[in-house]
N, C-alpha and C positions, 0 to 999 in steps of 0.2 A: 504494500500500500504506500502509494506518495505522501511526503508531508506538502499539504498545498498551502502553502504561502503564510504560515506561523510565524507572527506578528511580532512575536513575545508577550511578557506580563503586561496586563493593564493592570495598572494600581492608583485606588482613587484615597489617597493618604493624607484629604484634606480634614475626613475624620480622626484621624488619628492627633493630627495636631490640636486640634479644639479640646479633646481629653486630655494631651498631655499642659494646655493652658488650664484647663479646670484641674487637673490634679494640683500644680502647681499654685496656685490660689489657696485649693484646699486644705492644701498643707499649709503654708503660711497660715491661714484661719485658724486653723486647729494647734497647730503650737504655740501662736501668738496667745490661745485663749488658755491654756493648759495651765496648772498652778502648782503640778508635781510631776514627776517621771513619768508615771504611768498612763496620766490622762494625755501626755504629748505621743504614748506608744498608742493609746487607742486612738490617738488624732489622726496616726499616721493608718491606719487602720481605716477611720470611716473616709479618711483621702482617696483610698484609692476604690471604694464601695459607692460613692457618692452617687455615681449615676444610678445604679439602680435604686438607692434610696431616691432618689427622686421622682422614679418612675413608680416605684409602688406605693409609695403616700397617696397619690393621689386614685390610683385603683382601689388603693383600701376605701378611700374617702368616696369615691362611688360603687363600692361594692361590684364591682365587676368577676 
């Protein structure tokens, strides 16, 4: 069988970067707010979880 005319990857990596700005935020938020070790280790924790906490609040909030 021919390889017919394989392009290469497309890669749409514009998502990627908008996460890597939201995590970066995130973290800054959460350490900045932290007042011992452990809440800067769970800061770093809900940094990188963030998007889907954001998406489920609101399914919870209408019961879907």
């Amino acid at each position: 069988m021919k390889n017919r005319g394989w392009k290469g990857v497309h890669n749409n990596a514009g998502s990627g970067a908008i996460y890597g700005l939201g995590l970066a935020g995130a973290l800054v938020y959460f350490i900045q707010h932290a007042s011992t070790f452990w809440e800067g280790a769970l800061g770093i924790l809900k940094a990188i979880v963030w998007p889907a906490i954001l998406i489920y609040k609101p399914l919870e909030f209408l019961q879907i």
